[in-house]
Structure formats: structure tokens, C-alpha cells
GUDREN-905007 format. One record per residue (C-alpha): residue number from 0; residue in one letter; z, y, x. Coordinates in Angstrom, 1 decimal. Each point is the difference from the previous one (the first is absolute). Layout:
// residues N
> n  res  z  y  x
> NUM  A  Z  Y  X
...
This chain:
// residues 233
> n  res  z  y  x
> 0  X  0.0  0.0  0.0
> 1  X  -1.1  3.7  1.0
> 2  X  3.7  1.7  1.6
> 3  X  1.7  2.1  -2.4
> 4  X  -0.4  3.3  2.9
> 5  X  -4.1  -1.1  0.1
> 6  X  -0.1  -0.2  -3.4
> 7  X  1.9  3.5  -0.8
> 8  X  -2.1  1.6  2.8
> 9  X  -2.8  -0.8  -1.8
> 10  X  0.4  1.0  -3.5
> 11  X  1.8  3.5  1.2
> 12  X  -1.2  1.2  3.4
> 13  X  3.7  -0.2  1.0
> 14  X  2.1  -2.2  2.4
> 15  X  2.7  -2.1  -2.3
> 16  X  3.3  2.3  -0.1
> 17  X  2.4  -2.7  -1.5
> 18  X  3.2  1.3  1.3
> 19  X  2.4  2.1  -2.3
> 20  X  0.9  3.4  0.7
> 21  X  3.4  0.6  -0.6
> 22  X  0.1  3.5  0.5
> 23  X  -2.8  0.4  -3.1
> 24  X  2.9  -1.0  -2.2
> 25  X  1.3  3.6  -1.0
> 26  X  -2.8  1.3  -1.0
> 27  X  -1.4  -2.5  -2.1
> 28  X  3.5  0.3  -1.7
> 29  X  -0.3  3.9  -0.5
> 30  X  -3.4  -0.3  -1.0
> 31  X  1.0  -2.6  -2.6
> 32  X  2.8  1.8  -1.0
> 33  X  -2.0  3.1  -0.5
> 34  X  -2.5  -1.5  -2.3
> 35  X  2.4  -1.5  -1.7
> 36  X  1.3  3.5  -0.8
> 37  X  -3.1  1.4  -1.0
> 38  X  0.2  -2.8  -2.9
> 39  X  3.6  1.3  -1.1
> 40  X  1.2  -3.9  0.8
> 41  X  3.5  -0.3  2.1
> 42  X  -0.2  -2.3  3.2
> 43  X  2.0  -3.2  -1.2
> 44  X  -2.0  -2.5  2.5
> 45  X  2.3  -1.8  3.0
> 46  X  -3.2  -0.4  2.6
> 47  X  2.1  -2.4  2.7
> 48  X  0.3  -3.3  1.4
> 49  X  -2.8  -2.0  -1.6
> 50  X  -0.9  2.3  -2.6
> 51  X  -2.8  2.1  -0.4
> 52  X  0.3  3.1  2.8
> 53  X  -0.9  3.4  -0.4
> 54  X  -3.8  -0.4  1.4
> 55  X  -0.8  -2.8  -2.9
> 56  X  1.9  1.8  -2.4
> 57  X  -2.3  3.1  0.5
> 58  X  -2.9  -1.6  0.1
> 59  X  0.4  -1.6  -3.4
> 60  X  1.3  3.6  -1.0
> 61  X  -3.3  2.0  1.1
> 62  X  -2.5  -3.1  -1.7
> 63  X  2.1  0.1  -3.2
> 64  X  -0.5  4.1  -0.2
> 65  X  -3.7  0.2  1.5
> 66  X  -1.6  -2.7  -1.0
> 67  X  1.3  -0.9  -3.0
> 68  X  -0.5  -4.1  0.1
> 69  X  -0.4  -2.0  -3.2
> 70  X  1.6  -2.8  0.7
> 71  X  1.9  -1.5  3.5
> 72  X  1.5  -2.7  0.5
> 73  X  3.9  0.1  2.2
> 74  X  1.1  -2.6  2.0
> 75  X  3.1  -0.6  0.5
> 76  X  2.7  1.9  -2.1
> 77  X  2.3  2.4  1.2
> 78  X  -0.6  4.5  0.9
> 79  X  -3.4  -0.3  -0.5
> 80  X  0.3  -1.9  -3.2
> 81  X  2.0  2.9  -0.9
> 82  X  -2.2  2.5  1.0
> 83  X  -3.1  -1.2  -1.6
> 84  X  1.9  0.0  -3.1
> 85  X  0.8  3.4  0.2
> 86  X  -3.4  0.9  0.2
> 87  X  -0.8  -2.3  -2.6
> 88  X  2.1  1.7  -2.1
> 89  X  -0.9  3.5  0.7
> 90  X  -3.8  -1.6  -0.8
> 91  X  -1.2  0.4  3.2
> 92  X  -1.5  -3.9  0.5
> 93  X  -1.0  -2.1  -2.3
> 94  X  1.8  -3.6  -0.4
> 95  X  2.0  -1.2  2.3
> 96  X  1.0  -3.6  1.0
> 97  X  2.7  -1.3  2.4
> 98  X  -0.1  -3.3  1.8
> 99  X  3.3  -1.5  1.1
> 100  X  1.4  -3.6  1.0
> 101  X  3.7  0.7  -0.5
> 102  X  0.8  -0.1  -3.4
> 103  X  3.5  1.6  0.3
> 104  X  -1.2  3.0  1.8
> 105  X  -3.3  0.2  -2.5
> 106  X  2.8  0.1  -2.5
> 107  X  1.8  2.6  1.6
> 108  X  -2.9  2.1  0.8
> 109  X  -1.7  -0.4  -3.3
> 110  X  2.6  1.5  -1.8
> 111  X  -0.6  3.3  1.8
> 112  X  -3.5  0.1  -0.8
> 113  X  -2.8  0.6  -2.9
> 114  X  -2.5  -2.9  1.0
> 115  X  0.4  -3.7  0.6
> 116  X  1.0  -1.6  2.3
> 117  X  -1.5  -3.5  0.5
> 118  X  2.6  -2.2  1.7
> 119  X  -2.4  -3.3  1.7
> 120  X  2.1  -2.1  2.2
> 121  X  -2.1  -0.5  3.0
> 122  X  -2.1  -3.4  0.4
> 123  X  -2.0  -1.4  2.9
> 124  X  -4.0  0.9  0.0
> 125  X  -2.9  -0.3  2.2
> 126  X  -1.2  3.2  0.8
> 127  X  -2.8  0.8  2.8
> 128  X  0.8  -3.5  1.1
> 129  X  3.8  0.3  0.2
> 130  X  2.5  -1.1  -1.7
> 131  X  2.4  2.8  -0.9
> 132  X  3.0  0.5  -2.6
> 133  X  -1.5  2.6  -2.2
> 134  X  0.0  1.4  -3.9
> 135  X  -1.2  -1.3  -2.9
> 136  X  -3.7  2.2  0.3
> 137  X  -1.4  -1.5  -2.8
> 138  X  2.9  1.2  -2.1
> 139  X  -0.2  3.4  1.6
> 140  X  -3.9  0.7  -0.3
> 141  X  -0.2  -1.5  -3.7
> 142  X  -1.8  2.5  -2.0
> 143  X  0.5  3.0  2.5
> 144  X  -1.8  1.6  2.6
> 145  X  1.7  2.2  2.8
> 146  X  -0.2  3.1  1.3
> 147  X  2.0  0.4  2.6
> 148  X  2.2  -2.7  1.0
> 149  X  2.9  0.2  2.4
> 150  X  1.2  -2.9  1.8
> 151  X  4.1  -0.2  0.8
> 152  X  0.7  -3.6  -0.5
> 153  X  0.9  -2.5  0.0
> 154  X  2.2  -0.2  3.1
> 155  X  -1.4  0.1  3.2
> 156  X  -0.8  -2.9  2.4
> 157  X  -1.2  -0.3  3.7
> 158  X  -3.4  -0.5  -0.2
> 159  X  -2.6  0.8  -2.9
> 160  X  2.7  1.6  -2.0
> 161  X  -0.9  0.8  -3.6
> 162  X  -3.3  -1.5  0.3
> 163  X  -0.4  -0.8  -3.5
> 164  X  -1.0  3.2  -0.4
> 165  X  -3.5  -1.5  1.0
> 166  X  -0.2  -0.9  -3.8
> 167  X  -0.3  3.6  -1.5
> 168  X  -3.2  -0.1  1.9
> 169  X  -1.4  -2.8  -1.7
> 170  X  -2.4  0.7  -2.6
> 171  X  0.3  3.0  -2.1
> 172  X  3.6  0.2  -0.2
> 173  X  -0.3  3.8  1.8
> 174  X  -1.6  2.4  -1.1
> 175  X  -3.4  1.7  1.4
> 176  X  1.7  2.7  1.5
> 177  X  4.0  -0.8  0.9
> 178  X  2.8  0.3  2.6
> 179  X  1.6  -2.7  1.1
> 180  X  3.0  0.5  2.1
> 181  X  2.2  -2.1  2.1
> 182  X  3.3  1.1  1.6
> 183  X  2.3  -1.4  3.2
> 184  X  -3.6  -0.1  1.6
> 185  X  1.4  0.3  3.3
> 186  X  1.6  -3.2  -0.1
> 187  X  -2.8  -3.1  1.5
> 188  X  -0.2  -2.3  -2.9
> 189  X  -0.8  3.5  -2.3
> 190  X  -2.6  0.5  2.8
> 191  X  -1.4  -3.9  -0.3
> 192  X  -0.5  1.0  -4.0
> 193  X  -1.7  3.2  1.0
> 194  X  -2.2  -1.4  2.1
> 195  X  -1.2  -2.8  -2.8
> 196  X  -0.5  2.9  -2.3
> 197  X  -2.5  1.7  2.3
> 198  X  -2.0  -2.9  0.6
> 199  X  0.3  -1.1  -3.6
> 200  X  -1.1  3.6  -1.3
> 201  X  -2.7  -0.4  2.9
> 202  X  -1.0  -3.1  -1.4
> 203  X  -0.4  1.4  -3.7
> 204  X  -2.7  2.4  1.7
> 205  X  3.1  3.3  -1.3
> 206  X  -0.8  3.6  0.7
> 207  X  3.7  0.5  0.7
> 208  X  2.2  2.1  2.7
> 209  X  3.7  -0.4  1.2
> 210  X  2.5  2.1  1.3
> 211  X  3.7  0.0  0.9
> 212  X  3.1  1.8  -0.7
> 213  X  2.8  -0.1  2.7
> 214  X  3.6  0.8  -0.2
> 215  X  3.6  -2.2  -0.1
> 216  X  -2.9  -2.4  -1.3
> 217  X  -3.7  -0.7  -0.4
> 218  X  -2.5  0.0  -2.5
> 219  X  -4.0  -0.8  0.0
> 220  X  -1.9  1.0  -2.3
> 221  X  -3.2  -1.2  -0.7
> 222  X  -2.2  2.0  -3.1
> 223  X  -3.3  0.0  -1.2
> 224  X  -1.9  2.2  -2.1
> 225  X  1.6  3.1  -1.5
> 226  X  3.6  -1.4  1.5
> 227  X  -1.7  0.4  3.2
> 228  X  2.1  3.2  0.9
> 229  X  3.1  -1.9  -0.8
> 230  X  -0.5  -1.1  3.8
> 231  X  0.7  4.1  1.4
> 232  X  3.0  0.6  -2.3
């Protein structure tokens, strides 16, 4: 398989910058706090340890206000469950759906929120020739097309973490234009999945570019179509 650095060179123009940037951290929280401001909504989100930090929870911020999506799908519950919901509410995206595999905590966290949350234990599948512990997809993708999709679960693991998120790419289960989003991408078994998802977006023949957010943690991005700017926020 093509390198993840070859393979993000070559889409971008740009040498692979995995590492998180600490120092970023501050101002991606004064820049979320500000827009959250402008929307008259108080700052109730707890961005530390495992949660969602301040970079991911701005980026969801500035899609929800500027691009307005129709319908995304969350994985893995917890701030950024909340935070879509807020902007559900306020009718700023369209549906929302949450994946989770704890049922206790989808409990917990759906009780806070306006959408559902689907609680699938996970289950072995065969995706991109492994065999990884993974979602029910079929549940997920029945009778919905995404968006924007942002990847936060299940837990982590070594290698090819989170690589059923292969399956959102199968078939028309995005839409045309859509973000998808996967945080802790400077861990290496977020950077195996990455990797797969170039070559399988490659493989589809996509028009599509990626970018990266860095701070206490790191997203990609990768966007096509009219989410294409998603990648500069």
C-alpha cells in the first residue's frame, strides 16, 4: 500500500504534518468560545481527557453555522453529541444521528440531547480485508445519507484504529458533496485508517481534498464538492 506521507503529499502538495500542536489549543478555545457568543448560547462543554477538544469542537461549530449540513451522522457520543444538538436545535443542521457502543453512556448522553442516539454493540466485520470490531453500518446507513460525518469512536486501538469507517464510503451512503472527519489523527492506527481512506477515495476515481487541524489533538478532514472549504477552516 502507497505510505500515508506519499499518499498525503500527493493529494495536497504538502509534506504530512501529523503531530499536534499543543500551543494551538487557546485559541481554538477563544475562537469557539467567541462563536459561541455570537449565538447567545453559554459554554457548558468539558473539552478534556478523551473528549472532544477545543479544535474538533470548532470545527463542528464553524460547519454547523456556514454550511448548514442536512443531515450528519456522530460517532461516538459525548461534547460533540452535545454540540451538534445545540445546533440542531437552534436549526442550523438538519438530522442528526449518533453512533455509540456503550449503552449506559448512550443513555446518559441521550438524555441531554434532541436526536437519537443509536446504541449498536460493536461486532466483528471484514473490512478492506481486515477484521475489525466495528458498528452495526447497516443499522446506521438504513434509509439516510450523510453529510458530514465525524468519526470519534469507538475506542482507539494500535493499529488501523476506527477503520470501519471504510464502510461510509461504500456505496452511496455519503452524499455528493460531504465532510468527513476523523479525530486523535495523530495517533498510528488513526493514520493506518487515513491512509485506506485515500486509497479507497482514489480508488472510487473522487474529486476530493484533505486537510488537518492541529492542537491538544488532530483532525483530518477530507471534503469534496461544496464542503471542499471545510478543509481551510
Amino acid at each position: 500500500m502507497i505510505s500515508l506521507r506519499h499518499q498525503w503529499h500527493r493529494v495536497t502538495g504538502q509534506p504530512f504534518p501529523l503531530a499536534t500542536v499543543p500551543a494551538l489549543e487557546p485559541i481554538y478555545r477563544d475562537l469557539f468560545l467567541r462563536e459561541l457568543r455570537r449565538l447567545g448560547e453559554e459554554d457548558r462543554f468539558f473539552p478534556v481527557g478523551g473528549a472532544a477538544n477545543y479544535s474538533l469542537l470548532y470545527l463542528i461549530l464553524r460547519i454547523g453555522v456556514e454550511f448548514r449540513p442536512r443531515s450528519v451522522l456522530d460517532i461516538g457520543a459525548g461534547e460533540s453529541t452535545l454540540l451538534w444538538s445545540m445546533l440542531h436545535r437552534r436549526g442550523l443542521v438538519g438530522e442528526v444521528l449518533t453512533l455509540e457502543d456503550d449503552a449506559g453512556w448512550g443513555e446518559r448522553i441521550g438524555a441531554q440531547v434532541d436526536h437519537p442516539i443509536l446504541v449498536t454493540p460493536l461486532q466483528q466485520r471484514s473490512i478492506a480485508g481486515r477484521t475489525v470490531l466495528t458498528y452495526d453500518w447497516d443499522a446506521a446507513f438504513h434509509e439516510h445519507v450523510f453529510d458530514v460525518v465525524v468519526c470519534d469512536g469507538p475506542r482507539g486501538v494500535p493499529r488501523h484504529s476506527r477503520a470501519g469507517i471504510l464502510s461510509a464510503l461504500e456505496g452511496d451512503r455519503l452524499g455528493k458533496d460531504f465532510a468527513l472527519i476523523l479525530d486523535d489523527a495523530e495517533r498510528i492506527g488513526e493514520q493506518d485508517t487515513i491512509t485506506a481512506i485515500h486509497a479507497r477515495l482514489q480508488a472510487q476515481g473522487r474529486s476530493y481534498v484533505a486537510g488537518t487541524v492541529q492542537a491538544a489533538k488532530t483532525q483530518v478532514l477530507f471534503a469534496t464538492g461544496r464542503y471542499e472549504p471545510v478543509t481551510f477552516l
